[in-house]
MARKOLDO-280445 format. One record per atom (N, C-alpha, C, O): x, y, z. Coordinates in steps of 0.001 Angstrom, whole numbers, padded with zeros to 6 digits, always signed. Example, Ala and Ser with C-alpha at 12.3 -4.5 7.8 and 13.67 -1.06 7.14 Angstrom:
+013190-005690+007800
+012300-004500+007800
+013200-003300+007800
+014236-003319+008465
+012850-002250+007080
+013670-001060+007140
+012900+000030+007870
+013409+001138+008039
//
This chain:
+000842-001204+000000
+000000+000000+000000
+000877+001255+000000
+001942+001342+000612
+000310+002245-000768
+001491+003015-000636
+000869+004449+000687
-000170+005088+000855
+002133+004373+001300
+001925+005344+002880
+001360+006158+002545
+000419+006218+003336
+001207+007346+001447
+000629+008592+001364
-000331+008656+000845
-000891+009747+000736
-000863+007530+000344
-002589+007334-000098
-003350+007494+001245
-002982+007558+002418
-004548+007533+000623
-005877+007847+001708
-006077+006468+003002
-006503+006250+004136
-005609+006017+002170
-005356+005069+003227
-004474+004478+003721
-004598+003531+004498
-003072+005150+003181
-001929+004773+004406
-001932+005464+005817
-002829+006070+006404
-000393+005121+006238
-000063+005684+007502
+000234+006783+007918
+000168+007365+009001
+000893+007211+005989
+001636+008604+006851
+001285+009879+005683
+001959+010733+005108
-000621+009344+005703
-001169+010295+005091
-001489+011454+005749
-001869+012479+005182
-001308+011282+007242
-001997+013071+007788
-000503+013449+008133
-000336+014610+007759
+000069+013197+008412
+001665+013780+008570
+002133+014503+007475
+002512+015673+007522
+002085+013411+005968
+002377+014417+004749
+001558+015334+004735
+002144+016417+004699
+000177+015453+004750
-000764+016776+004372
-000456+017570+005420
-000755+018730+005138
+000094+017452+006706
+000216+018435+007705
+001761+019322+007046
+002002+020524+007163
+002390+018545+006543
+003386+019394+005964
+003170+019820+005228
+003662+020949+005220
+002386+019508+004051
+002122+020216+002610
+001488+021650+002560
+001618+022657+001865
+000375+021059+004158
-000349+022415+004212
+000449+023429+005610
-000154+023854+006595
+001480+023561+005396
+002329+024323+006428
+002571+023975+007981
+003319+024396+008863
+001786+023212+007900
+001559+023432+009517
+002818+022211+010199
+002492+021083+010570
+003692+022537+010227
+005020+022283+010620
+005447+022159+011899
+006440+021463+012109
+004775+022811+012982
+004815+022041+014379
+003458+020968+014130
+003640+020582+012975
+002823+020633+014389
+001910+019574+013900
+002903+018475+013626
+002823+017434+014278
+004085+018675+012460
+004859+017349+012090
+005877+016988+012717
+006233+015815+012832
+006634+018282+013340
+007018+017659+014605
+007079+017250+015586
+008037+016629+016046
+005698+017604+016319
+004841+016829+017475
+004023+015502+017051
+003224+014861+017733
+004442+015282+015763
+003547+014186+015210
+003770+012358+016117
+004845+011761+016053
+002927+011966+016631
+003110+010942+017347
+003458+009766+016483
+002590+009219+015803
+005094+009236+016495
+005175+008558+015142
+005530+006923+015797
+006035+006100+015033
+005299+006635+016901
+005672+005384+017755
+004705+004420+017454
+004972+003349+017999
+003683+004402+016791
+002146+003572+015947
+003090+002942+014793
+003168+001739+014545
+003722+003875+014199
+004063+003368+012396
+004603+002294+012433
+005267+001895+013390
+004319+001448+011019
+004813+000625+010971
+006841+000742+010702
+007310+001745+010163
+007925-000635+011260
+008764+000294+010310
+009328+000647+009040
+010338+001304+008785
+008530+000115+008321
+009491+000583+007226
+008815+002012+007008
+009577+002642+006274
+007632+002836+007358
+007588+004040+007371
+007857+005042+008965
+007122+005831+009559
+009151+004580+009216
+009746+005071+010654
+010610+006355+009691
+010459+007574+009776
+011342+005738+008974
+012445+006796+008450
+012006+007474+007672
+012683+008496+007564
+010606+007424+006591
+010436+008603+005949
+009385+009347+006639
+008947+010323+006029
+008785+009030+008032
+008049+009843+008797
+009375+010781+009520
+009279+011957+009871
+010113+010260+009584
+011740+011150+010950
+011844+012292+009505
+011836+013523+009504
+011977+010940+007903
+012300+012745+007235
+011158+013846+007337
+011589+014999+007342
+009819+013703+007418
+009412+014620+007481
+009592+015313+008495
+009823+016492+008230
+009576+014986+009841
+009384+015549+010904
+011239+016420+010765
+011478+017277+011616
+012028+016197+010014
+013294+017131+009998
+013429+018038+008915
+014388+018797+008777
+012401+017947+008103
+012384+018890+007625
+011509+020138+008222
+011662+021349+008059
+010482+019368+009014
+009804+020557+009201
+010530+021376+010310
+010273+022574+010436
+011444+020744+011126
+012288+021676+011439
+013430+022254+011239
+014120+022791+012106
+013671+022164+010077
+014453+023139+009180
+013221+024604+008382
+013371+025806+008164
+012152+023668+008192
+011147+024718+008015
+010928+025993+008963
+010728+027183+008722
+011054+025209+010201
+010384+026083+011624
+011369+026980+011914
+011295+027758+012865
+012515+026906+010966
+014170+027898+011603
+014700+027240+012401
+015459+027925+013088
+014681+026082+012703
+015548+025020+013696
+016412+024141+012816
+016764+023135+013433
+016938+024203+011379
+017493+023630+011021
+018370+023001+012004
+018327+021806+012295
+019195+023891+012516
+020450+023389+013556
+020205+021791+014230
+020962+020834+014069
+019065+021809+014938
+018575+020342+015897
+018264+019903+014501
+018456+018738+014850
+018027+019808+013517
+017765+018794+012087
+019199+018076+011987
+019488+016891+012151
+020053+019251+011643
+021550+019073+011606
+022059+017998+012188
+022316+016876+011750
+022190+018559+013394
+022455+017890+014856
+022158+016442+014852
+022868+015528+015274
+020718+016373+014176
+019726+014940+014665
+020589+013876+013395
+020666+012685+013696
+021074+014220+012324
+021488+013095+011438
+023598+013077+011435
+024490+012481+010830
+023515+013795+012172
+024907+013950+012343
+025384+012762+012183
+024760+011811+012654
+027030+012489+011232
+027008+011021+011230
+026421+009544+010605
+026832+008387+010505
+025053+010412+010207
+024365+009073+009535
+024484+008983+007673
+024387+009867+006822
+024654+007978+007601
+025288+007542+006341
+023914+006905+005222
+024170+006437+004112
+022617+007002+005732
+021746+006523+005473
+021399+007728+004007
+021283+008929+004249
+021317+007384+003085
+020974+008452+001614
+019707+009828+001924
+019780+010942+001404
+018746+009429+002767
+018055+009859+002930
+018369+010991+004104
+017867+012090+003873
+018765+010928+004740
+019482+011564+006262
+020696+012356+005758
+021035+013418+006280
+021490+011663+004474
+022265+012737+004211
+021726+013904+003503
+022255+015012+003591
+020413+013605+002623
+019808+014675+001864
+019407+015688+002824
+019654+016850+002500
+018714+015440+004180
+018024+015924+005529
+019140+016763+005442
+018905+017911+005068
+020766+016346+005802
+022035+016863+006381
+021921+018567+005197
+021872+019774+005433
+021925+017737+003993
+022678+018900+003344
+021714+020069+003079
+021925+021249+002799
+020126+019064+003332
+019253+020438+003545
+019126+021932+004652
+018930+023112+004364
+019300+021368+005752
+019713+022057+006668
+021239+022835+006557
+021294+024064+006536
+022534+021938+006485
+023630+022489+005425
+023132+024220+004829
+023327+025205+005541
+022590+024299+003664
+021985+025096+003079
+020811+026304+004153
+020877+027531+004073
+020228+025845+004704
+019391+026422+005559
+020427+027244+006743
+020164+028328+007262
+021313+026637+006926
+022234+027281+007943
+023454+028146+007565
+024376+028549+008274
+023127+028376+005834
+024507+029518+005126
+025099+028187+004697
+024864+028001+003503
+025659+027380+005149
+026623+026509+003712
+025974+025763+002656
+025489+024661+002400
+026243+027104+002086
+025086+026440+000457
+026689+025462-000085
+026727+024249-000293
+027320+025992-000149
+028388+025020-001320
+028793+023950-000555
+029707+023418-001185
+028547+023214+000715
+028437+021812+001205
+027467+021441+001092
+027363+020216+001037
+026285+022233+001001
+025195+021192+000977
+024990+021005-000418
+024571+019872-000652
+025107+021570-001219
+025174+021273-003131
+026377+020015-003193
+026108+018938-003725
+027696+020287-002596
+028471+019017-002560
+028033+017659-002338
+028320+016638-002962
+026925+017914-000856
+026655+016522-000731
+025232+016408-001734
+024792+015283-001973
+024559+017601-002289
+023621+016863-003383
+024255+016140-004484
+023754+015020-004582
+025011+016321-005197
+025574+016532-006521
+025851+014933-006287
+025243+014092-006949
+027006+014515-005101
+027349+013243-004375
+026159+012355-004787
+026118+011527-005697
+025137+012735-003855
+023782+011931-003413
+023246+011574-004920
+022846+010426-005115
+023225+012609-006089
+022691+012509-006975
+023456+011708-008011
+022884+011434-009066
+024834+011269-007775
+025846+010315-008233
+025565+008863-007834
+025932+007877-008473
+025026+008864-006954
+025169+007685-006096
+024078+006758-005767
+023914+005552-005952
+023240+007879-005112
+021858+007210-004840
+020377+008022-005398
+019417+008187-004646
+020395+008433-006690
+019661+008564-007909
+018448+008203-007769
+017687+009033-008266
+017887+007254-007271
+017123+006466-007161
+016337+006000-006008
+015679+004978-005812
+016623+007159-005223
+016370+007697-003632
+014988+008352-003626
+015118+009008-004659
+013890+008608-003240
+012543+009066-003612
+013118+010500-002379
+012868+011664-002694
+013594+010298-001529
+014183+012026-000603
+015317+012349-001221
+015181+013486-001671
+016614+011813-001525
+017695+012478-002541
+017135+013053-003642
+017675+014097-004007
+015901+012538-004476
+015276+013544-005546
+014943+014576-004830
+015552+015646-004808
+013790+014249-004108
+013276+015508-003540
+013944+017018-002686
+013744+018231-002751
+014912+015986-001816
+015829+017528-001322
+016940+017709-002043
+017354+018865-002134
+017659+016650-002700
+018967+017350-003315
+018221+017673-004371
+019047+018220-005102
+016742+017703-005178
+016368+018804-005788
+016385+020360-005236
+017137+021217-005699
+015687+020527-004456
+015656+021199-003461
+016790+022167-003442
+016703+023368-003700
+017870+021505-003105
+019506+022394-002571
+019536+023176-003916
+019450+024392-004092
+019698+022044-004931
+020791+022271-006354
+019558+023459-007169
+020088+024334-007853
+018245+023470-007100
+017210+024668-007160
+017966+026059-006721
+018370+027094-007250
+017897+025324-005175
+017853+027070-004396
+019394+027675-005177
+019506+028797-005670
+020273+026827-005139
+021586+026848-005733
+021584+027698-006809
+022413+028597-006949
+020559+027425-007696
+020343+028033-009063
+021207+026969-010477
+021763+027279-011530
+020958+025803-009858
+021080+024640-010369
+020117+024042-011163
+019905+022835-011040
+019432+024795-012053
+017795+023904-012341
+018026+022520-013000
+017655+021456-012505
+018708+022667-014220
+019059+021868-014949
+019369+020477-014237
+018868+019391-014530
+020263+020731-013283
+020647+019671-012280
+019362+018905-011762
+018943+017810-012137
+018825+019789-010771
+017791+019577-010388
+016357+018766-010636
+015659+018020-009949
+016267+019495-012446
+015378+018676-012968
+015868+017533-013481
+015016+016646-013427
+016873+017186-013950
+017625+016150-013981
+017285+014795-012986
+016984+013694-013448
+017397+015104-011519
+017111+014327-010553
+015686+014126-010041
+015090+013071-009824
+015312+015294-009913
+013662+014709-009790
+013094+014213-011092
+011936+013804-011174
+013748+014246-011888
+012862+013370-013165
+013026+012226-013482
+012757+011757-014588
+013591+011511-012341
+013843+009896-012153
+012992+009409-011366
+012788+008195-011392
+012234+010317-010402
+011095+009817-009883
+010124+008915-010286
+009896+008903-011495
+009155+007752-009206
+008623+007113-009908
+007327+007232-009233
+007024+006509-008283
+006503+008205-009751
+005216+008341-009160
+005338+008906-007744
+004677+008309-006895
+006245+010206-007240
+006260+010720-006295
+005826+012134-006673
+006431+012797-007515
+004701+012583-005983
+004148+014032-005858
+004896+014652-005316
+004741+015774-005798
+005993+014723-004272
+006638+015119-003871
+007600+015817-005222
+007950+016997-005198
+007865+015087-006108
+008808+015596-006871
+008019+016465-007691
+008238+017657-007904
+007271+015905-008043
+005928+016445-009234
+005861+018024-009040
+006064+018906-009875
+005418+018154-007301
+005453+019523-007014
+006349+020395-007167
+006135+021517-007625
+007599+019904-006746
+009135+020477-006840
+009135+020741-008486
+009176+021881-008949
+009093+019749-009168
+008766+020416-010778
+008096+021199-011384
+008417+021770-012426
+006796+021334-010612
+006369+022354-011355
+006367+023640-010535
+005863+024652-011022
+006764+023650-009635
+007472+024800-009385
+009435+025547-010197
+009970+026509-010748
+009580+024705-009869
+010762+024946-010861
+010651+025861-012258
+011245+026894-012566
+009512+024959-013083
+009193+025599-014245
+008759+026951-013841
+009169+028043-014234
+007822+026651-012957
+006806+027972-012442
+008051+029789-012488
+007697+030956-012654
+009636+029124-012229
+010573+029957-011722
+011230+030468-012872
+011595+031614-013136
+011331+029193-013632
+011933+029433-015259
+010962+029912-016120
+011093+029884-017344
+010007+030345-015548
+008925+031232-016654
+008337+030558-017293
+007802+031199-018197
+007993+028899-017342
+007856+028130-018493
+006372+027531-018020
+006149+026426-017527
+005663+028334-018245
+004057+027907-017792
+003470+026635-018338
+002696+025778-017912
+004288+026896-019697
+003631+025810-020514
+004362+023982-020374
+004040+023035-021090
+005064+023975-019584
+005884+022972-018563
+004649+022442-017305
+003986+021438-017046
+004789+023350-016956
+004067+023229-015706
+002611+022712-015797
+002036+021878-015098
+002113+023539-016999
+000693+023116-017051
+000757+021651-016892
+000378+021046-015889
+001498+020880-018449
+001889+020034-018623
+001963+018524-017504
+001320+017474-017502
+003054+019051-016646
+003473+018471-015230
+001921+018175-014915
+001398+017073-015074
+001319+019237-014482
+000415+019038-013686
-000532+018325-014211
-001044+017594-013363
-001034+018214-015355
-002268+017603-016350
-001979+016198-016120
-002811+015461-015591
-000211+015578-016699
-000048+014304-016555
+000001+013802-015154
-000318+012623-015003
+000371+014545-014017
+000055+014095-012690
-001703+013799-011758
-002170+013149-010823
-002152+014870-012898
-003968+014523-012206
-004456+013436-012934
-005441+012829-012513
-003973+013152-013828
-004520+011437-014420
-004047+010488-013541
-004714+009454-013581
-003013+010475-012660
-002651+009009-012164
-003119+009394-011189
-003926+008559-010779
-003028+010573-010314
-003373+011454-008576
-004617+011737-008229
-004796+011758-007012
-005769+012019-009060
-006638+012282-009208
-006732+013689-008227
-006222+014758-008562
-007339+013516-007200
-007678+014708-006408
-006988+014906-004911
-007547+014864-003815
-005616+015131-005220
-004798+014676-004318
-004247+016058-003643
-004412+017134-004218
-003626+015963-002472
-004044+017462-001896
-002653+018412-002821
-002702+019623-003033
-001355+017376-003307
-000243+018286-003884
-000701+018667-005337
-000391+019751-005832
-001686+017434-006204
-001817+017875-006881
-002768+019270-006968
-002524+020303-007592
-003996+018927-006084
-004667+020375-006550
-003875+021561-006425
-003867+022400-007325
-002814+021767-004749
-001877+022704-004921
-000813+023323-005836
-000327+024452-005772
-000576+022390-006653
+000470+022366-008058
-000697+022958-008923
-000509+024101-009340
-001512+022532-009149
-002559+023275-010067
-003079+024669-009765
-003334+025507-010629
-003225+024855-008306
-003240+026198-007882
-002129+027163-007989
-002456+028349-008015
-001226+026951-008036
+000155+027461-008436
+000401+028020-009784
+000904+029083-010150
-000077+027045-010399
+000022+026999-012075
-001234+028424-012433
-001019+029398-013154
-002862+028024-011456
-003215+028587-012303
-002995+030273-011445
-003679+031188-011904
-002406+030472-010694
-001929+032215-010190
-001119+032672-011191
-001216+033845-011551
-000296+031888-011721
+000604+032658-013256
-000251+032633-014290
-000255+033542-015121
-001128+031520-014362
-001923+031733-015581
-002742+032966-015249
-002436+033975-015885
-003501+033046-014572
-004336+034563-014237
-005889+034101-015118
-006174+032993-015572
-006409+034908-015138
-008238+035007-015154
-009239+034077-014363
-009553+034288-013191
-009621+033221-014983
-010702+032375-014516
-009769+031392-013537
-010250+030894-012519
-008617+031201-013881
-007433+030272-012871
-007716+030875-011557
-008251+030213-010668
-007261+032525-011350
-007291+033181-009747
-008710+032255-009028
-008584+031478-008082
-010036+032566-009737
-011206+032230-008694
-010845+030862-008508
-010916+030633-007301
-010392+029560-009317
-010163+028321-009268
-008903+028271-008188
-009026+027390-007337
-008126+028806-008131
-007158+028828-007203
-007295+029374-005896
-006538+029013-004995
-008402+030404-005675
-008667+030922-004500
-009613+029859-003604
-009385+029744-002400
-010642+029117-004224
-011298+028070-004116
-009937+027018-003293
-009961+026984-002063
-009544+026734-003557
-008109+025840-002918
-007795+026050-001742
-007977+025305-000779
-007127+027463-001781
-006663+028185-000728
-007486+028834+000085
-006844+029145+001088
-008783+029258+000167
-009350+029417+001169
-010096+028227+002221
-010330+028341+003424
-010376+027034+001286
-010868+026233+001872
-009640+025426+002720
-009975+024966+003811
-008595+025279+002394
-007590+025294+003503
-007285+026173+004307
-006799+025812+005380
-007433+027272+004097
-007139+028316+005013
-008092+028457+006176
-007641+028576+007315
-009233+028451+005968
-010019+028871+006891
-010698+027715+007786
-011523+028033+008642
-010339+026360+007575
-011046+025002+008143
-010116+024913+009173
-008926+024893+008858
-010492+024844+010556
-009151+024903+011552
-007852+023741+011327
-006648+023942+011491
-008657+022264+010826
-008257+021219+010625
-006952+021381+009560
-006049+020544+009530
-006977+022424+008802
-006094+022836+007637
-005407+023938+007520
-004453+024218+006795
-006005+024562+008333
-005727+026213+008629
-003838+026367+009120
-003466+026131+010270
-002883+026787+008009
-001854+027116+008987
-001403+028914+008048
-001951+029276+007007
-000396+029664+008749
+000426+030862+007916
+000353+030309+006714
-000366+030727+005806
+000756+029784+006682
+001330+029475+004798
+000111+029130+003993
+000135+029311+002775
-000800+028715+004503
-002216+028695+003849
-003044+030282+003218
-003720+030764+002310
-002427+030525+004374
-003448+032001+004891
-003015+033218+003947
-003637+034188+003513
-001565+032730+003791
-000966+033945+003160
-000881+033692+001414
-000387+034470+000597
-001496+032415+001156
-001793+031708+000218
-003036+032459-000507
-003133+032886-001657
-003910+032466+000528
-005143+032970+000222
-005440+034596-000218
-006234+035101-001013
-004423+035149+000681
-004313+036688+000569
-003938+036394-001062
-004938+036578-001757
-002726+035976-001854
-002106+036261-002567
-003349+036318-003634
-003593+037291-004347
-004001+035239-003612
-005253+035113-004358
-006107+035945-004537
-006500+036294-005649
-006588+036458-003260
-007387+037841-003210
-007244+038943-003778
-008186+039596-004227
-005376+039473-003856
-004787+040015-004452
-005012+040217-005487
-005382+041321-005885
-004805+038910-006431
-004879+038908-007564
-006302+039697-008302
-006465+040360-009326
-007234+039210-007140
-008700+038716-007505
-009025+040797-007058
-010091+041410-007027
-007854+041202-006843
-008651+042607-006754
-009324+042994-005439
-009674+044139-005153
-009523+041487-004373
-009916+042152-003216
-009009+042484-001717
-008476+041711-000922
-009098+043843-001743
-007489+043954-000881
-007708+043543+000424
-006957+042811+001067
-009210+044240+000970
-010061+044298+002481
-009821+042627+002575
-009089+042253+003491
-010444+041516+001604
-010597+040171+001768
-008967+039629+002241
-008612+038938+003197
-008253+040212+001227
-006180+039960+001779
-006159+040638+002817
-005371+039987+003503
-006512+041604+003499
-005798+042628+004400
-006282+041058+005356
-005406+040244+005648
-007494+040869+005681
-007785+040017+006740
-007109+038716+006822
-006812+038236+007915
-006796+037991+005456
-006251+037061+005518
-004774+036892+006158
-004362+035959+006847
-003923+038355+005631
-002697+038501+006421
-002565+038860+007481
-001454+038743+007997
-003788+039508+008304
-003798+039388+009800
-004091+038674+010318
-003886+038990+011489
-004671+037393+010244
-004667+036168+010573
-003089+035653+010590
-002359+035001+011337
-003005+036326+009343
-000987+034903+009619
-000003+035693+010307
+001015+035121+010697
-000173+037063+010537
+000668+037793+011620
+000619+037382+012497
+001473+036796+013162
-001292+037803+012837
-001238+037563+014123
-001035+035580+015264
-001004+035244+016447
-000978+035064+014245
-000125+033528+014351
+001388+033578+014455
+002109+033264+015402
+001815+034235+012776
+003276+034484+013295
+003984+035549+012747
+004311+035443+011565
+004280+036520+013342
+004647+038340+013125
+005830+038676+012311
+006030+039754+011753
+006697+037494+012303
+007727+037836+011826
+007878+036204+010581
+008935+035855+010054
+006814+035648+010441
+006652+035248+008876
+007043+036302+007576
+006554+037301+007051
+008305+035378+007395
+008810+036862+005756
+007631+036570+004489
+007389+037514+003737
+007138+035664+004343
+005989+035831+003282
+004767+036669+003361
+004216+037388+002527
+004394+036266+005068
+003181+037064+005241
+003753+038593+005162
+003112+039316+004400
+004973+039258+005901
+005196+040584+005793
+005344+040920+004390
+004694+041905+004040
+006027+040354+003518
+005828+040628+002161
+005216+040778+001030
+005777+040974-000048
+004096+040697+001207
+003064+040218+001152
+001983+041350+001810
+001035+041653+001085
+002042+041764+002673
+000934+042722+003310
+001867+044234+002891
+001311+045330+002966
+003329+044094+002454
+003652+045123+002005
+003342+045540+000747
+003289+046682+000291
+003120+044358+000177
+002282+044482-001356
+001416+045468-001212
+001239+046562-001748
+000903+044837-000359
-000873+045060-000116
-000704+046750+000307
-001440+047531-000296
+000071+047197+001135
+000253+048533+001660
+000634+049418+000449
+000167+050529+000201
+001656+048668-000336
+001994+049685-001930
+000358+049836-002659
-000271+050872-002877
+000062+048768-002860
-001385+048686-003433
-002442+049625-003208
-003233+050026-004061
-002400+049961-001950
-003660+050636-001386
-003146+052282-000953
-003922+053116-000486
-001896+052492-001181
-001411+053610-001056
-001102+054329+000353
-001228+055525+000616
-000509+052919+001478
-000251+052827+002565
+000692+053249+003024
+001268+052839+002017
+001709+053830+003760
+003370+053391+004120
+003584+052117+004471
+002756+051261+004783
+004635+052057+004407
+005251+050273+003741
+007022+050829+003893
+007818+050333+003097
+007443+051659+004739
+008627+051773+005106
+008857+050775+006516
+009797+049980+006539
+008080+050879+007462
+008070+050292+008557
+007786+048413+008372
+008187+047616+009220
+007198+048091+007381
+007204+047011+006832
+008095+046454+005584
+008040+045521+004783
+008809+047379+005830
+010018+047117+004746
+011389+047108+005808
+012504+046683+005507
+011008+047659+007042
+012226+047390+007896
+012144+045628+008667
+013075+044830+008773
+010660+045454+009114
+010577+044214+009676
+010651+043302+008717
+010788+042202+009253
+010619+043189+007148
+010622+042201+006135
+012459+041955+006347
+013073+040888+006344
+012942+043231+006503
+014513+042893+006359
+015335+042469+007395
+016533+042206+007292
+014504+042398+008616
+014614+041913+010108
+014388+040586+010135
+015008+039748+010789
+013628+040448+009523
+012983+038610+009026
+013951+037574+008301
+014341+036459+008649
+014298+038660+006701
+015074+037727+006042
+015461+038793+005344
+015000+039377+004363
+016497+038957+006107
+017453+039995+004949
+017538+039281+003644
+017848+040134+002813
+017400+038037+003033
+018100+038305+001808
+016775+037729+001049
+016980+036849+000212
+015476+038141+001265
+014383+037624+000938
+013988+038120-000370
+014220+039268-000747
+013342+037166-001106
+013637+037906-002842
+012823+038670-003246
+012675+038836-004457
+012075+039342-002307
+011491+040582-002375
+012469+041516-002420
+012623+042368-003295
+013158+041325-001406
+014235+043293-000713
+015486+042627-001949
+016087+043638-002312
+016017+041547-002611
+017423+041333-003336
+016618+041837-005183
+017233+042414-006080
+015439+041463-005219
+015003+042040-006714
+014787+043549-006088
+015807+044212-006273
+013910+044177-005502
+014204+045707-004977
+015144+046001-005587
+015232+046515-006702
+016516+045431-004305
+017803+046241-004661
+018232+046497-005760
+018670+047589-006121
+018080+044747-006896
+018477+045088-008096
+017849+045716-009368
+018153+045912-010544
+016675+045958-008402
+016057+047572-009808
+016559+048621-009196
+017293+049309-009906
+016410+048960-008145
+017043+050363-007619
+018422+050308-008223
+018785+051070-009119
+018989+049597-007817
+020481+049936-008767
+020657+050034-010084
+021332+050956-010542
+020078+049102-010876
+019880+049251-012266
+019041+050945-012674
+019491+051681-013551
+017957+051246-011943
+017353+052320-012017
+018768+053521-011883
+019205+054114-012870
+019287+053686-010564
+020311+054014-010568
+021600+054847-011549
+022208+055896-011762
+021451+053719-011831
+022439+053545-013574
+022040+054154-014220
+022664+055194-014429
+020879+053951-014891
+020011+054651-016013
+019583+056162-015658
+019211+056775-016659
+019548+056938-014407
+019393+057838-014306
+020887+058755-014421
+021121+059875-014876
+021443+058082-014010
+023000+058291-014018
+023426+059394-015985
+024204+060310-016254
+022388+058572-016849
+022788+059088-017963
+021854+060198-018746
+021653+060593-019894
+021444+060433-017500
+020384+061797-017563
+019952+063014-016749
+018904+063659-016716
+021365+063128-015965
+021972+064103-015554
+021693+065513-016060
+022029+065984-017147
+021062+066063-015141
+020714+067922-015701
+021735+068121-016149
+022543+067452-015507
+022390+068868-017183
+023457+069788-017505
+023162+070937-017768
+022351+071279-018629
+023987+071874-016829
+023535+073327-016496
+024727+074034-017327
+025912+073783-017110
+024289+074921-018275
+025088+075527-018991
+025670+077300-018481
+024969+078292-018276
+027088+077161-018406
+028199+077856-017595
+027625+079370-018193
+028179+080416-017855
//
């Protein structure tokens, strides 16, 4: 049977991660499972604390272990803790070696991504064999490389075998926020009904939903959604980024939320694209200099 169907074991553990809620997977009571799903329940529960900003105790917890899966855990956190070029070392390794790993796809996708490795990346998750896990990681990828028409793709051939599965509808919700029109209401449909069911309800849902609203033109409907994920968690860099949108949008100040976004995550790719139009802007003004004649 496979664990992440509706009727495996370590079907509410995966959806508790998928849908953010990341203490949930590390308080997850995993002493029931059977074992051969002991070690890919420990990977979830270490990623989600690399999720939670605890990489370090993730670190810590596989220290030493030689197991393919635990090293992917290692080099994820690796990366999460500033050493991006060890933890790409031990992907690149992992992806030499143990190829054929259903978590070496998924996180040494992951690293060699954030890396700006795509090629790599898609390379390795495309050895997958019927893992949503990767599926998602792919079509996000595309989603990054601008390539909509990838993604659609991804996602179409994954809802024939997945049917109504919680990564696939999320991969489809993803897909359809770049696509835009009739996609936003189909995608807001997704994300609110996770957002607002307590059972499903986490930040990353919530701020999911705002983005949608956004789209959809309603700011009052986002303003509420992102005070919900503040007021959960204040110094979430998506939700602040996100309600700073919302403050440019509505013709707010958004200086004071441009200081706590950079308090959060200085190098968050909101404030690093900023910088690099302001500088480029910069430049270009540079060659249009008043000249005042003597």
């Amino acid at each position: 049977m496979d664990p992440y169907s509706a009727e495996g074991e370590l079907i509410n553990i995966h959806n508790h991660f998928h849908q953010g809620q990341y203490q949930e997977v590390a308080d997850f009571d995993v002493a029931t499972l059977s074992p051969e799903n002991a070690l890919p329940a420990r990977v979830l529960q270490l990623r989600a604390l690399v999720a939670l900003g605890r990489a370090d105790e993730a670190r810590a917890d596989v220290q030493g272990e030689t197991d393919p899966a635990l090293e992917a855990v290692g080099a994820l956190a690796d990366q999460a803790l500033g050493s991006a070029e060890a933890a790409v070392r031990t992907a690149e390794r992992l992806a030499q070696t143990a190829a054929d790993n259903a978590t070496v796809q998924i996180l040494g996708g992951t690293v060699l991504q954030a890396a700006g490795k795509s090629e790599e990346a898609l390379a390795l998750l495309g050895q997958h064999q019927g893992s949503l896990d990767a599926v998602a990681l792919i079509v996000q990828i595309h989603l990054q490389q601008n390539r909509n028409d990838l993604a659609v793709k991804e996602v179409a051939a994954a809802r024939r075998w997945a049917q109504d599965s919680l990564l696939v509808n999320l991969a489809e919700s993803w897909v359809g926020l770049r696509l835009g029109g009739e996609k936003y209401q189909q995608a807001f449909y997704v994300f609110e009904e996770l957002a607002q069911a307590p059972a499903t309800s986490s930040v990353r849902t919530l701020v999911s939903q705002a983005v949608a609203e956004l789209h959809l033109g309603r700011t009052e409907e986002a303003q509420a959604a992102l005070d919900q994920a503040l007021t959960k968690a204040p110094e979430y860099a998506e939700a602040i980024a996100n309600m700073l949108v919302l403050n440019v949008i509505t013709g707010k100040s958004s200086e004071e939320l441009a200081s706590a976004l950079h308090k959060a995550d200085a190098q968050h790719p909101f404030l690093t694209d900023l910088a690099e139009k302001s500088e480029l802007f910069d430049k270009a003004a540079t060659k249009y200099k008043a000249k005042v004649a003597a």
